[in-house]
C-alpha positions, 0 to 999 in steps of 0.5 A: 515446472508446472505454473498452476500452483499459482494459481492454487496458492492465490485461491487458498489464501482468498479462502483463508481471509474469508474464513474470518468475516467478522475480523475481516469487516472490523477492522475495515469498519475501524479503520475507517471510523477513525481515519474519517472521524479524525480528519472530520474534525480536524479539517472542518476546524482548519476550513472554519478558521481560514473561512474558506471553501478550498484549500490547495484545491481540495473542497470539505468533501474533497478532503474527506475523499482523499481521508477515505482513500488513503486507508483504503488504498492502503490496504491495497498496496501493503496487501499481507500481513506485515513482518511475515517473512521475517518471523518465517526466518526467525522461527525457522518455518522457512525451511518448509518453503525451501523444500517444497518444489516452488519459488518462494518470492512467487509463493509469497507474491500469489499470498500478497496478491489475493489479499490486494485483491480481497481489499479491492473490494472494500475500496470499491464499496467505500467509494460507491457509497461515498458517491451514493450518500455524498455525491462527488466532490466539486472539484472531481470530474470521471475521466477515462484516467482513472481505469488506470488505477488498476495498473497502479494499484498492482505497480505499487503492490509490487514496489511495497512488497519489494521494500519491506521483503528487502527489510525482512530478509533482515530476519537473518541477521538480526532477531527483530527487524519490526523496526525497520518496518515501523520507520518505512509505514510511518516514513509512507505516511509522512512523506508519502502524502498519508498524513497531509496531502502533498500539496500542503507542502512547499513546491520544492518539497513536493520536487525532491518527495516525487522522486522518492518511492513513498510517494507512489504508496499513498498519494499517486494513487489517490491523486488518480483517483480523484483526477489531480493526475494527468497522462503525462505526470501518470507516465513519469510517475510510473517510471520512476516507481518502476525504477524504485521497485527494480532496485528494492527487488535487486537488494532483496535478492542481493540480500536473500543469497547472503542471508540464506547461506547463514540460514540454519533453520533452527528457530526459537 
């Protein structure tokens, strides 16, 4: 089979974000307004108690660094639309895709990827304006490191889409599956180093939370980022997102072949 209609489905999903430029610049404008304004605050408060400059190797700037990458990274890795698959399911649209003479994990992988890539720009444009207007933060230094974000932003893309198309497969089974994807957002900012970074948890906390795939959606990226990485914990945090995103994408197979034989097509 012919692979350019990769190639077509990308470009026209890129065509179709851009359609929309205002909602598409709000919402980044919003987003970021209020992760950076509630951080602002809360942390300029905390630093003043404490009367200190650091805190867990993070300085003021440091912080607010780390609060604008973690929307920002965020839209990256959970790239499309939330709970698309599964309405797809439960409206009975699903049956278009099954006709057409395409993959429909591939199709859906090209739509999730050409909104990565959209919101890659607004992280590049966050983050030269941070550097232009605030300078980098003490404690940061470039090193040649961090070009590996690009294969971690990608590494992690694929492990989100793995995780949350296993949950919307769901869809078959059950009428609502937002749920289960309200609990794994709000499990990626908890234990995912979203809401506080990583290291304000206990040494053992932060052991068992590397081992975990929520990790590698928020603060691994970040962390890259802003050089608190080296080559070697690069390395084995690769591997162990590799792991995770293996075994989701198994399940979301696993779970599609049964799902699928129920399928009617029949929506509401």
């Amino acid at each position: 089979m012919n692979n350019r209609w990769l190639g077509e489905i990308f470009r026209g999903e890129i065509r179709r974000i851009l359609a929309y430029r205002a909602d598409f610049w709000v919402q980044y404008l919003v987003n970021i307004i209020a992760h950076i304004g509630v951080a602002f605050y809360l942390w300029k408060a905390v630093f003043t108690a404490n009367g200190v400059t650091t805190m867990q190797g993070y300085s003021f700037s440091g912080m607010m660094l780390y609060y604008l990458l973690v929307p920002l990274l965020g839209r990256v890795i959970f790239g499309s639309e939330l709970g698309a698959i599964g309405r797809e399911i439960y409206d009975g649209s699903l049956t278009r895709y099954l006709i057409y003479p395409v993959n429909y994990f591939l199709y859906k992988i090209m739509q999730y990827l050409a909104h990565s890539l959209i919101y890659s720009i607004q992280l590049v444009t966050a983050l030269l304006l941070f550097v232009v207007l605030f300078g980098l933060p003490p404690e940061i230094t470039l090193s040649a490191i961090m070009i590996l974000i690009i294969p971690t932003l990608f590494a992690a893309a694929m492990l989100n889409f793995a995780i949350t198309t296993t949950l919307e497969l769901f869809a078959f089974w059950a009428d609502n599956i937002w749920s289960l994807l309200v609990i794994v957002r709000f499990s990626v900012g908890l234990l995912g180093g979203g809401l506080i970074p990583l290291a304000f948890f206990p040494s053992q906390a932060q052991e068992i939370l590397n081992k975990l795939p929520f990790v590698y959606l928020t603060a691994f990226p970040a962390d890259l980022l802003m050089g608190r990485i080296s080559l070697s914990s690069w390395c084995e945090g690769m591997v162990i997102l590799s792991l995770w995103t293996a075994i989701f994408f198994v399940l979301a197979y696993k779970v599609w072949k049964v799902g699928i034989r129920r399928y009617t097509g029949v929506g509401i």
